[in-house]
C-alpha positions as YAML, in Angstrom:
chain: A
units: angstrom
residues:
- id: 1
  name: UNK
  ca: [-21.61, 21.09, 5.92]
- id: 2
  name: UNK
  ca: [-19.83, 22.07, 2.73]
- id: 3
  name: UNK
  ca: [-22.22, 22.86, -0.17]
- id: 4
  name: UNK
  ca: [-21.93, 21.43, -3.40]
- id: 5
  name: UNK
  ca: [-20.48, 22.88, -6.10]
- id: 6
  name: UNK
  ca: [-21.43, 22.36, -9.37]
- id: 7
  name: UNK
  ca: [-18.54, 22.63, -12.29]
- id: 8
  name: UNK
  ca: [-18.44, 22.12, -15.68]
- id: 9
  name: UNK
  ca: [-15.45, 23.41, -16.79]
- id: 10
  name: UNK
  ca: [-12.49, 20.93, -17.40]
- id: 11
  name: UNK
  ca: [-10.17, 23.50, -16.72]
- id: 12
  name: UNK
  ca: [-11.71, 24.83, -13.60]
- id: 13
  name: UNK
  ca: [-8.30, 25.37, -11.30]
- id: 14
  name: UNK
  ca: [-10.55, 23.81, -7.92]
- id: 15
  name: UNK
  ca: [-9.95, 20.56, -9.79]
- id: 16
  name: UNK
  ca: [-6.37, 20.61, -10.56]
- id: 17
  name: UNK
  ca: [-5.90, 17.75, -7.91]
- id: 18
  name: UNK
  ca: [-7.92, 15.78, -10.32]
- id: 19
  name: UNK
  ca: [-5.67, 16.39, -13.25]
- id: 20
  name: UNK
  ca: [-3.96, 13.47, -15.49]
- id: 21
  name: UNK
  ca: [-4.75, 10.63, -12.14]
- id: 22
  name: UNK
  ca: [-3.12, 8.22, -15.22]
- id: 23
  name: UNK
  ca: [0.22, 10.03, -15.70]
- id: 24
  name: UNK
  ca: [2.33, 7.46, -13.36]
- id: 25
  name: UNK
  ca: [5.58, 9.76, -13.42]
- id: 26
  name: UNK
  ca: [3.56, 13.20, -12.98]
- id: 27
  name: UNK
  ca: [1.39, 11.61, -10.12]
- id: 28
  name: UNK
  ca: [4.89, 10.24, -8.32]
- id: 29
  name: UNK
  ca: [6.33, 13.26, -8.27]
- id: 30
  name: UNK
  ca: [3.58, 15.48, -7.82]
- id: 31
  name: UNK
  ca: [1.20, 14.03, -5.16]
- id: 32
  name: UNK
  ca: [4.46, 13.50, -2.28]
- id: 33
  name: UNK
  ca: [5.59, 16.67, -3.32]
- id: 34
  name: UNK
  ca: [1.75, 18.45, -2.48]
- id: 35
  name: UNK
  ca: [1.14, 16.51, 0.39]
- id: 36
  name: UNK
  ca: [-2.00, 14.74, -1.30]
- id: 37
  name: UNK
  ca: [-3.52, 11.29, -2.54]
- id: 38
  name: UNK
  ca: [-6.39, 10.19, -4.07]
- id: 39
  name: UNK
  ca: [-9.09, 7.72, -2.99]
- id: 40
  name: UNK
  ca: [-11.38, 6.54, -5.42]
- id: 41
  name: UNK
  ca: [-14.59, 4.34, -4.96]
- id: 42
  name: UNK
  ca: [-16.96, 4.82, -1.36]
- id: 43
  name: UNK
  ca: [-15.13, 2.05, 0.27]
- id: 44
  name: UNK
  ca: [-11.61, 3.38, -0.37]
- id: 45
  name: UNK
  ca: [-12.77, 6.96, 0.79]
- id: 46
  name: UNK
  ca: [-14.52, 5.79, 3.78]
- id: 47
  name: UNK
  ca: [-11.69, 3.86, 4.91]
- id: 48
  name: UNK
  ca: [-8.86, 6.89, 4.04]
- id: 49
  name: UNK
  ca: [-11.36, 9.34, 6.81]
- id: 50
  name: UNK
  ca: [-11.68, 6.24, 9.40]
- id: 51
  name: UNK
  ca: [-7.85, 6.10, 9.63]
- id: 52
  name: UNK
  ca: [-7.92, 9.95, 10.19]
- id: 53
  name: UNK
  ca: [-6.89, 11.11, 6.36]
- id: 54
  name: UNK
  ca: [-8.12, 14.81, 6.49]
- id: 55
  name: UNK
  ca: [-9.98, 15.61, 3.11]
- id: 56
  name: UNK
  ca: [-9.27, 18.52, 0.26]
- id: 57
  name: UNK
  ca: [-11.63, 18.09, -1.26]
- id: 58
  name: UNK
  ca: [-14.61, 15.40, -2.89]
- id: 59
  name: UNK
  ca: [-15.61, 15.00, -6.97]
- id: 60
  name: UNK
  ca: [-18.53, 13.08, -7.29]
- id: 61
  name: UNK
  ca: [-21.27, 12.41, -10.38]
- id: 62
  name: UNK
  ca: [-24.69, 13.23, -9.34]
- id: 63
  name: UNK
  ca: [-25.83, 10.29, -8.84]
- id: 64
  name: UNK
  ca: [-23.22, 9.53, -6.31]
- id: 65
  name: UNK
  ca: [-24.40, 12.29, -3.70]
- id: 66
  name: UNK
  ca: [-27.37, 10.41, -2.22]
- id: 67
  name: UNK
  ca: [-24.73, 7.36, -1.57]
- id: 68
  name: UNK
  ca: [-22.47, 9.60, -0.34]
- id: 69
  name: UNK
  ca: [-24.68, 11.86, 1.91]
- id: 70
  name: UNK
  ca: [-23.44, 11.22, 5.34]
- id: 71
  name: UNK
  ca: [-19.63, 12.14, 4.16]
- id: 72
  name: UNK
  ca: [-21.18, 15.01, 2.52]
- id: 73
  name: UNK
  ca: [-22.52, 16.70, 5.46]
- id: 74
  name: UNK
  ca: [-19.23, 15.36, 8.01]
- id: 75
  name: UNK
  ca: [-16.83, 16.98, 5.52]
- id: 76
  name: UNK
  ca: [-15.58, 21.01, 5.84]
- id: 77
  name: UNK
  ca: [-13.69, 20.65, 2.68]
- id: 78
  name: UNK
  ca: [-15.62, 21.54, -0.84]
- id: 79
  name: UNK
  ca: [-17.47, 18.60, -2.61]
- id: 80
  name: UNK
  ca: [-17.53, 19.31, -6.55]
- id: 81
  name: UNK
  ca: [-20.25, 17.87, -8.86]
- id: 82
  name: UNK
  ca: [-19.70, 16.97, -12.15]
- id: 83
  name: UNK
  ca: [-21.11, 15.09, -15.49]
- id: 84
  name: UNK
  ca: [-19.40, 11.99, -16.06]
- id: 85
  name: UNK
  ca: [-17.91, 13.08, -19.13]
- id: 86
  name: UNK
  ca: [-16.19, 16.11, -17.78]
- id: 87
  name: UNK
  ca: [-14.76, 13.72, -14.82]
- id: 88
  name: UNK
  ca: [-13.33, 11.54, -17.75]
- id: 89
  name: UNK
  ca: [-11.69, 14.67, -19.36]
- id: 90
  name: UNK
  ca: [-10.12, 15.87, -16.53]
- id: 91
  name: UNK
  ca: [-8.90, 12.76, -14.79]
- id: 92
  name: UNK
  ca: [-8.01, 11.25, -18.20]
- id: 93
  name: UNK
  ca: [-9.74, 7.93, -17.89]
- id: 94
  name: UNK
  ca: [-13.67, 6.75, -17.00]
- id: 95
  name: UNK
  ca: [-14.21, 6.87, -13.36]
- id: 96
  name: UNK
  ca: [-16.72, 3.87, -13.16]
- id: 97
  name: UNK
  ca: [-16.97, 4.09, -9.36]
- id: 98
  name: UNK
  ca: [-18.50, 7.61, -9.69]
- id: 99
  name: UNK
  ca: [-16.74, 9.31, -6.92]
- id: 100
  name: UNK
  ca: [-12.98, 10.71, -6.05]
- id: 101
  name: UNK
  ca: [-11.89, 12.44, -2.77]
- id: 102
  name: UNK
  ca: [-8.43, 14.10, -2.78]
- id: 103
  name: UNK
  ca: [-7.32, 13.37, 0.78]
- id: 104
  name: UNK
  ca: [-4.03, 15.30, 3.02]
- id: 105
  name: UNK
  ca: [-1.19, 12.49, 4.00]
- id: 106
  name: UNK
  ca: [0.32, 11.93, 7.22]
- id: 107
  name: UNK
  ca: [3.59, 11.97, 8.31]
- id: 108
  name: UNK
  ca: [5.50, 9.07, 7.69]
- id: 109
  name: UNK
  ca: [5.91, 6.67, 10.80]
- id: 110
  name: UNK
  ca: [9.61, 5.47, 11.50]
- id: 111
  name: UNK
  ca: [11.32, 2.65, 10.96]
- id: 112
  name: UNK
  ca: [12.64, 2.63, 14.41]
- id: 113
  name: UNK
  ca: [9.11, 3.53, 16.18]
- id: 114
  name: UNK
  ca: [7.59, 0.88, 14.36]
- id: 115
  name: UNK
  ca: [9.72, -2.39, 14.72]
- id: 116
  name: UNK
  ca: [8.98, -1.67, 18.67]
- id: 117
  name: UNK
  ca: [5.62, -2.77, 18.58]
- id: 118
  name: UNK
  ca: [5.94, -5.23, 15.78]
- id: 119
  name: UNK
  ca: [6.61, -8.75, 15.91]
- id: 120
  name: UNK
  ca: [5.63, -9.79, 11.99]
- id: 121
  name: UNK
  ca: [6.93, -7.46, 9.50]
- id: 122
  name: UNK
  ca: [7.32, -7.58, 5.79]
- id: 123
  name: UNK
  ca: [9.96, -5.62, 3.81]
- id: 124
  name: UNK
  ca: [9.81, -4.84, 0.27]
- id: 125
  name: UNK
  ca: [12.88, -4.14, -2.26]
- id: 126
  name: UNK
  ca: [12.24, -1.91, -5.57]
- id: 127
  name: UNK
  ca: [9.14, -3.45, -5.62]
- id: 128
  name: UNK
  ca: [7.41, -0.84, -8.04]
- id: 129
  name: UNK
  ca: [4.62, -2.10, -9.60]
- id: 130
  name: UNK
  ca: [1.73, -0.54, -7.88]
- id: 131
  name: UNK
  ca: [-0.73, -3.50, -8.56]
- id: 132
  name: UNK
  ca: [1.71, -5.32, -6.76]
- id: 133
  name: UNK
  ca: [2.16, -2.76, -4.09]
- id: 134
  name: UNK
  ca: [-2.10, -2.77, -3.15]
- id: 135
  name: UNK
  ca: [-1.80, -6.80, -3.82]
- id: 136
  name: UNK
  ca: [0.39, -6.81, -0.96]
- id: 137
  name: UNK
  ca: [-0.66, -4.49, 1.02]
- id: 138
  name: UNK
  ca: [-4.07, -6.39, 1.28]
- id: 139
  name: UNK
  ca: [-2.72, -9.52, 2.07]
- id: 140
  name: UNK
  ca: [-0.74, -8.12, 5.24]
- id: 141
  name: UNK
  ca: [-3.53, -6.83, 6.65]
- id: 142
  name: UNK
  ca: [-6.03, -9.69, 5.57]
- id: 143
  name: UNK
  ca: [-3.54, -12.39, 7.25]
- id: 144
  name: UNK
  ca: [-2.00, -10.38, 10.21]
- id: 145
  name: UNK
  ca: [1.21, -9.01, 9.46]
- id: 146
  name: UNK
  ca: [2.33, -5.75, 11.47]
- id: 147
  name: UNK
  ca: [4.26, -3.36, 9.59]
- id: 148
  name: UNK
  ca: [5.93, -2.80, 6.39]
- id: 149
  name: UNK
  ca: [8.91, -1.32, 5.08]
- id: 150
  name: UNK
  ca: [9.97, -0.39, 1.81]
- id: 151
  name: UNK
  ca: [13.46, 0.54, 0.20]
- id: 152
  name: UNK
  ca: [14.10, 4.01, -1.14]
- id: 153
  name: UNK
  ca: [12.50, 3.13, -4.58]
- id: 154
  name: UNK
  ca: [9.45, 1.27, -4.19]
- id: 155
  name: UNK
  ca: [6.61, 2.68, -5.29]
- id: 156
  name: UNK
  ca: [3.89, 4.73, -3.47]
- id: 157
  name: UNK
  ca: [1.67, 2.61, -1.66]
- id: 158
  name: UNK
  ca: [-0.62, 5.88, -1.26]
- id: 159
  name: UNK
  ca: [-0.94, 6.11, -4.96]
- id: 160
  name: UNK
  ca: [-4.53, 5.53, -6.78]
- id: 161
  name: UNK
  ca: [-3.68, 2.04, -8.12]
- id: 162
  name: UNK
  ca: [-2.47, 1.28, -4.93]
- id: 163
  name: UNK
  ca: [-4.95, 2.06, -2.48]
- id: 164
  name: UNK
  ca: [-7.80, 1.24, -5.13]
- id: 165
  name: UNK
  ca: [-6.41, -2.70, -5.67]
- id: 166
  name: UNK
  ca: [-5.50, -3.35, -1.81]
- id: 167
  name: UNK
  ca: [-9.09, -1.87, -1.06]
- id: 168
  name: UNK
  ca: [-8.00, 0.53, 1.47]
- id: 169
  name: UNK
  ca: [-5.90, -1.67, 3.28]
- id: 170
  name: UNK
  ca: [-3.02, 0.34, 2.74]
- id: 171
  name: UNK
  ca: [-4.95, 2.72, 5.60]
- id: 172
  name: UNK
  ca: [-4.58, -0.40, 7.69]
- id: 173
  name: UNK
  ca: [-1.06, -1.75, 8.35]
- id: 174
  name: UNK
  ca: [1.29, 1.51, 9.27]
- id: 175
  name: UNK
  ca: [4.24, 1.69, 6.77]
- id: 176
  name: UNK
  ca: [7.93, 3.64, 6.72]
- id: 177
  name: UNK
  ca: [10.68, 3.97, 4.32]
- id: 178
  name: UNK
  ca: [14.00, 2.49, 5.24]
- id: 179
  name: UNK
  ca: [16.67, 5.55, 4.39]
- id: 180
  name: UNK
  ca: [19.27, 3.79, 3.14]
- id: 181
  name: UNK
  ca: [19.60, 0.06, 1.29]
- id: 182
  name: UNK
  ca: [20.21, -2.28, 2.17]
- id: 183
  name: UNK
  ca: [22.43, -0.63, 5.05]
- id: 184
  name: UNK
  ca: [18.98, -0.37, 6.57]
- id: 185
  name: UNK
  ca: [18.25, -3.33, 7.16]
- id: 186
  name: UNK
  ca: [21.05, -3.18, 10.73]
- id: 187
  name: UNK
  ca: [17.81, -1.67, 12.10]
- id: 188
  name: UNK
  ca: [15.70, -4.27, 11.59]
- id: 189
  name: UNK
  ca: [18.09, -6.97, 13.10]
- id: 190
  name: UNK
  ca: [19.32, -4.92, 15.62]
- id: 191
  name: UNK
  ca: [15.45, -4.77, 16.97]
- id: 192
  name: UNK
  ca: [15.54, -8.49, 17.12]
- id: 193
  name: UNK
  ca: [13.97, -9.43, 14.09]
- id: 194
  name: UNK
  ca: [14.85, -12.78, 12.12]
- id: 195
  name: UNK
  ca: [15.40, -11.87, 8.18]
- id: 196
  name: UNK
  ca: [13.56, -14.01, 6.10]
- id: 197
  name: UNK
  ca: [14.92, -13.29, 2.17]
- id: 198
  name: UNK
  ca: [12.21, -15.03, 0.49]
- id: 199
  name: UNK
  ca: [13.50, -16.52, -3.11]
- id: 200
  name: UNK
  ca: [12.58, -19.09, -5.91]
- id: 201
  name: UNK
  ca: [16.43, -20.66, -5.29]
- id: 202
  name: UNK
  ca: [16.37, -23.66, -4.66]
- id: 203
  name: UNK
  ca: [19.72, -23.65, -2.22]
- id: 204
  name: UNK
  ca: [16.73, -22.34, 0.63]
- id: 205
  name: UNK
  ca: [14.94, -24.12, 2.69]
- id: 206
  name: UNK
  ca: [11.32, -24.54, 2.46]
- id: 207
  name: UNK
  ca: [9.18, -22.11, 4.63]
- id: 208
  name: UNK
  ca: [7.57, -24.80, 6.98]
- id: 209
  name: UNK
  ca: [10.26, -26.36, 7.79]
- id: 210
  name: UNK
  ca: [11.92, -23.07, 9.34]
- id: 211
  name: UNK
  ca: [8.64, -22.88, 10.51]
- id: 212
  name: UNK
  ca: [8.45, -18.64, 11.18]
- id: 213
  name: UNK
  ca: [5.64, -19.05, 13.04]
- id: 214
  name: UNK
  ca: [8.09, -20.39, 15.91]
- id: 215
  name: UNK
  ca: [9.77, -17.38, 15.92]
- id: 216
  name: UNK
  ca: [9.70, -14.30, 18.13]
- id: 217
  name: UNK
  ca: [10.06, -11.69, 15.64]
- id: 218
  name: UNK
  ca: [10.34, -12.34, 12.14]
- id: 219
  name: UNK
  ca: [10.78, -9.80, 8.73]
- id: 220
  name: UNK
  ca: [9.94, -11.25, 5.46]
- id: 221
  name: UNK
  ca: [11.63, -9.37, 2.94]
- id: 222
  name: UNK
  ca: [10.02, -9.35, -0.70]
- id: 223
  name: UNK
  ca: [11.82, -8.71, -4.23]
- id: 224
  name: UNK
  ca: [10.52, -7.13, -6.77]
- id: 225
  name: UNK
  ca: [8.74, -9.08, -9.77]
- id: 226
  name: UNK
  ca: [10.85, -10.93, -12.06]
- id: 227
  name: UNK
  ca: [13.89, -9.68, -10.77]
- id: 228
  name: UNK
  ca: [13.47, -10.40, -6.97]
- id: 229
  name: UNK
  ca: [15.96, -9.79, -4.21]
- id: 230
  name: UNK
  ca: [19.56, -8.54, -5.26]
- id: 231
  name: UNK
  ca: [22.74, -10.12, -4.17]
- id: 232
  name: UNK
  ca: [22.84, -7.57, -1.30]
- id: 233
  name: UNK
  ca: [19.38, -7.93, 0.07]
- id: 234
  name: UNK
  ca: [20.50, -11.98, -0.19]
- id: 235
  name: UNK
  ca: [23.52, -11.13, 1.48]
- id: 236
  name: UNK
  ca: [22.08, -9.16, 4.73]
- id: 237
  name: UNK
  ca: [19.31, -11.90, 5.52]
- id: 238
  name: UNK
  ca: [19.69, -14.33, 8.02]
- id: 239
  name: UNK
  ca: [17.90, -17.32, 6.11]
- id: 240
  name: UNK
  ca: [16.64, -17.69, 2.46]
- id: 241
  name: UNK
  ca: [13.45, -19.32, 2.09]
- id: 242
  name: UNK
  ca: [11.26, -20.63, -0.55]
- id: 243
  name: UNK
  ca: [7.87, -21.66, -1.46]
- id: 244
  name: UNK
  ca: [7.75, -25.51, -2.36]
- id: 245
  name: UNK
  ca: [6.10, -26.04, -5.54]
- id: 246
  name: UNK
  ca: [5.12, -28.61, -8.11]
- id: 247
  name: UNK
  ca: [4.45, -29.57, -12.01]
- id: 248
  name: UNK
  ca: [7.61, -27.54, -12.94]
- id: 249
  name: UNK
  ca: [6.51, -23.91, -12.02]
- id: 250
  name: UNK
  ca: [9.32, -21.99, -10.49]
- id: 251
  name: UNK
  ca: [8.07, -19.10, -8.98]
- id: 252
  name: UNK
  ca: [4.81, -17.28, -8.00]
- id: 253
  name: UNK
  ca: [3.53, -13.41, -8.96]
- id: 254
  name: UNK
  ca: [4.89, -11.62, -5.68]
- id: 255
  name: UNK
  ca: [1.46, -10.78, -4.89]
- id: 256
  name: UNK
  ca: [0.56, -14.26, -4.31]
- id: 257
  name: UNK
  ca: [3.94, -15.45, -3.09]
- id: 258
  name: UNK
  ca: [3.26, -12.91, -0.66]
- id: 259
  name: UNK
  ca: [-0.34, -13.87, 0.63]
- id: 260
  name: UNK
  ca: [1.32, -17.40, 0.90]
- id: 261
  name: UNK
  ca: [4.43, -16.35, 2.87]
- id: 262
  name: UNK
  ca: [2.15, -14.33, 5.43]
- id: 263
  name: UNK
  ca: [0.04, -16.90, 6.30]
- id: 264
  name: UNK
  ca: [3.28, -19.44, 6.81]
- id: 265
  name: UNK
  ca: [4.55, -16.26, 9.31]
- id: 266
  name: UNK
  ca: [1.70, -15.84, 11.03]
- id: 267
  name: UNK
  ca: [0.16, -19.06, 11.42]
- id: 268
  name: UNK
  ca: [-1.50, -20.08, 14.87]
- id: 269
  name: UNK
  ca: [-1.21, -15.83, 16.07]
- id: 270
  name: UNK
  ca: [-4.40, -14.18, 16.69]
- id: 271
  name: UNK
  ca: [-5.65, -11.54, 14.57]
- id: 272
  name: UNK
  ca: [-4.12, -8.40, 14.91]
- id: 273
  name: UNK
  ca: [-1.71, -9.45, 17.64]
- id: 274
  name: UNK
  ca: [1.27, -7.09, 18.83]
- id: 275
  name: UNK
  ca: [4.19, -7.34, 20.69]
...
């Protein structure tokens, strides 16, 4: 068992993982670049070690290490106890759910490796809203879907915001990044998958009645908010689809449009079905 370390100095350097958690453009550069992420809540942190995250290291208020106890004693790296006040100062904002755990990534899975045991797939385009990123994230695992890929510039699903909003599920459904866009996108059709462009216009056809769920292998791409799918994403899909709505609204948050399209995908497949 690590022993816990008591610090109360801001400036301490065993915290500098810790540093400025809400500087978006330090943390997206910084925590690829170190090989690290941060989990923050008990949930979130028990999930990251159940999908085999190794930990750096644990920064808890006191009265988190009696909650915490079990993880305590399983973990080699140092655990780090601190007021709640110095937490603030050195993460830069109140950490209400009392505990953080910086945590090692993995490497990256493959595009190619995964779209060979995946039959339901979503893929995201400059989605980079990290809200968004967790929203979605959460929804593929809650409703079945089996991988994800994201273009070159969506955001980090690995970051804070992320992990903390899908709940962990980002842990659950394996991920990769496509290396090129939307030239990438051969490889998903070339493994037999069905592209799906998902898009308020109203020149595609409704989801039921292409009814995915039919469908041997299917990839639902995703735009990002607001601006959705480019021409070229359009362009390299085999179908657009839409969303039929009512009283005049045109389009859904692509969190929600998201939950929606999964469960039209999925529909009638048991839970956490493969190839």
């Amino acid at each position: 068992m690590a022993g816990l370390i008591t610090i109360d100095d801001p400036d301490d350097p065993r915290l500098h993982d810790y540093t400025g958690l809400t500087d978006v453009e330090l943390r997206r550069r910084r925590e690829p670049a170190e090989g690290l992420f941060i989990a923050e809540g008990e949930k979130v942190i028990r999930r990251a070690g159940e999908a085999g995250y190794a930990m750096r290291s644990m920064l808890l208020s006191a009265k988190w290490v009696d909650t915490m106890r079990d993880i305590i004693d399983a973990a080699p790296a140092p655990v780090y106890v601190v007021d709640p006040a110095l937490a603030e100062r050195v993460t830069g904002y109140h950490v209400h759910r009392g505990a953080l755990a910086s945590m090692q990534r993995k490497p990256l899975d493959t595009a190619a490796g995964l779209l060979t045991t995946a039959r339901r797939v979503v893929v995201m385009e400059s989605v980079n809203d990290h809200t968004n990123i967790g929203a979605i994230f959460r929804s593929a695992a809650a409703l079945g879907m089996d991988a994800i890929l994201l273009s070159p510039d969506c955001a980090d699903p690995l970051y804070r915001r992320s992990v903390k909003v899908s709940m962990g599920a980002v842990f659950s459904v394996p991920y990769a990044r496509l290396d090129t866009w939307p030239a990438g996108l051969a490889t998903v059709g070339e493994a037999g998958f069905t592209l799906l462009a998902l898009t308020p216009d109203e020149r595609a056809e409704p989801l039921d009645a292409v009814a995915p769920h039919r469908m041997d292998r299917v990839a639902l791409m995703l735009g990002a908010e607001g601006s959705g799918l480019t021409r070229r994403a359009l362009a390299a899909s085999d179908t657009w689809v839409r969303i039929p709505m009512s009283h005049g609204v045109d389009s859904l948050n692509v969190g929600a449009a998201a939950a929606v399209a999964f469960y039209a995908v999925t529909a009638g497949r048991p839970p956490g079905l493969g190839v």
